[in-house]
N, C-alpha and C positions, 0 to 999 in steps of 0.2 A: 457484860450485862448478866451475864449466867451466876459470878459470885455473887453481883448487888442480890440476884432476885433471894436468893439462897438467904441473905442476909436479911433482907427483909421479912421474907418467910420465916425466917426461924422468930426474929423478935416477934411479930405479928401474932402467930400460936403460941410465945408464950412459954408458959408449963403444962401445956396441954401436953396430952399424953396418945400415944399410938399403943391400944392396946390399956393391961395396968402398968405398965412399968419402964415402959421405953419413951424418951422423948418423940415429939411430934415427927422431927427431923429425919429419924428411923425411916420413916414411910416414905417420906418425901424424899431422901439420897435414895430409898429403892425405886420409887419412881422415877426419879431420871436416870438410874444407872439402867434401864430396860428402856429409856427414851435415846440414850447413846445415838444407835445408828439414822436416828429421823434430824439430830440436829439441832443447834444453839436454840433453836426458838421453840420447838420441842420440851426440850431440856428447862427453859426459863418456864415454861406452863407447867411444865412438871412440879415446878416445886412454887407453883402458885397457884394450882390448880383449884385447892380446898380454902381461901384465900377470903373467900365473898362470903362462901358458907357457916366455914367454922371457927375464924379467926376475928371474923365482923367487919372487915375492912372494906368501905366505900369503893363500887365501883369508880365513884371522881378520885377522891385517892389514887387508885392503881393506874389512873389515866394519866394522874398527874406523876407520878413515878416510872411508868414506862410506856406509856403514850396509848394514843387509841386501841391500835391493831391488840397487844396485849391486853389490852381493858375487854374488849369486845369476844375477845378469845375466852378469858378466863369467865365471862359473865357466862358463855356457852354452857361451860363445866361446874356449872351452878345449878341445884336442882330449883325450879318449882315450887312455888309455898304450896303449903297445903298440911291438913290435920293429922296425917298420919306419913309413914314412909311409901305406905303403899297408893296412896294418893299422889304424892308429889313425884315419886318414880314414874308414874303413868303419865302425869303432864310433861315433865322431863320427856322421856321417850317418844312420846310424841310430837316434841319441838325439834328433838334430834334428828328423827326420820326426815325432817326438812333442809337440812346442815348441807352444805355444799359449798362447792370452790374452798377459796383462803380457810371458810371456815371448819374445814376435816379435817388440819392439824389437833383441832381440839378432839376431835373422836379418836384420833391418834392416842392423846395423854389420856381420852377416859380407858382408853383398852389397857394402857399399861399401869394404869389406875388398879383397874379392876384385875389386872394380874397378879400386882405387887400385894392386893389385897385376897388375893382365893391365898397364895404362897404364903402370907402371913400367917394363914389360918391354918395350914395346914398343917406349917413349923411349931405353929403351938399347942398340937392335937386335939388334947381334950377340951381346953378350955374356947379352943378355936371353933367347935363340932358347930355351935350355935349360929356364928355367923357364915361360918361355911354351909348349911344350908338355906339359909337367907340368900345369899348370891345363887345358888344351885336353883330356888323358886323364882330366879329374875333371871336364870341364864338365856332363857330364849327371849321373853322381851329385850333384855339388854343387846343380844345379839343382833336381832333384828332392827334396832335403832341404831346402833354406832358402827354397826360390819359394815366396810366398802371395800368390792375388791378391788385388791391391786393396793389399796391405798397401808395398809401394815400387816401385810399376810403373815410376817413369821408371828407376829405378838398372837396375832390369831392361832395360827398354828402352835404355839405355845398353849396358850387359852385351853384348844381345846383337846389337845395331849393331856392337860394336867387334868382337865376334867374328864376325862376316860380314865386315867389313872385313879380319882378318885371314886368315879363309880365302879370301877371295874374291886376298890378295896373294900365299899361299901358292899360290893354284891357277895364279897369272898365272906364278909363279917356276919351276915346273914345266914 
């Protein structure tokens, strides 16, 4: 199931692009290569995670391609409509804070989401600056909606090494 989804995923996005120059699929083999130790079904959300979002693809679609539980997972990892990003983060996060059982796997793929995406920024320095502090002004909402312990403490631990690394360059650059 893990190639189908990969395969899906890649037509689905298209020529979208990660970034200006890299295909979509960039992001999403970094995502499940950081989804490895959590496992097949992990891995399959990883690479369909932005799926609903940015690619347009019907929840019935992805129901009917790989059944409920996946359908219901990736809807999880779906933000919130809403006017602006700072609106629909907020209702996002808010639904999240309610997330339990079967469905923490999905906060699993948003943390390595949100990993593979502080790391992308950070590889691309300058041009990255921008949306690197975008995630730095969500870091504690974000946190506070998708953290459970016990449930991915290295991604976390990862998370928040990189971000002490970051501030700790920001503060030297000052």
């Amino acid at each position: 199931m893990l190639q189908r989804a990969r395969e899906f995923a890649v037509v689905a996005h298209g020529d979208q692009k990660y970034g200006n120059d890299r295909p979509y699929s960039f992001h999403l083999d970094a995502v499940v290569k950081l989804l490895e130790p959590y496992g097949e079904e992990a891995q399959v959300l990883g690479y369909l995670h932005d799926i609903i979002e940015d690619a347009r693809v019907d929840a019935q679609t992805l129901e009917n391609e790989f059944g409920v539980l996946v359908a219901t997972r990736v809807a999880l990892l779906t933000d919130e409509p809403g006017e602006s990003r700072q609106v629909r983060k907020r209702k996002t996060y808010e639904r999240l804070k309610k997330v339990r059982g079967e469905g923490e796997l999905s906060l699993v793929v948003l943390a390595a989401d949100r990993l593979a995406n502080i790391q992308a920024c950070i590889a691309n320095g300058t041009d990255g600056k921008k949306k690197l502090a975008m995630y730095r002004g969500e870091r504690s909402a974000f946190k506070s909606a998708v953290y459970r312990p016990g449930l991915c403490d290295e991604l976390w631990h990862t998370i928040d090494a990189t971000w002490d690394s970051v501030d700790e360059a920001h503060n030297s650059a000052d």
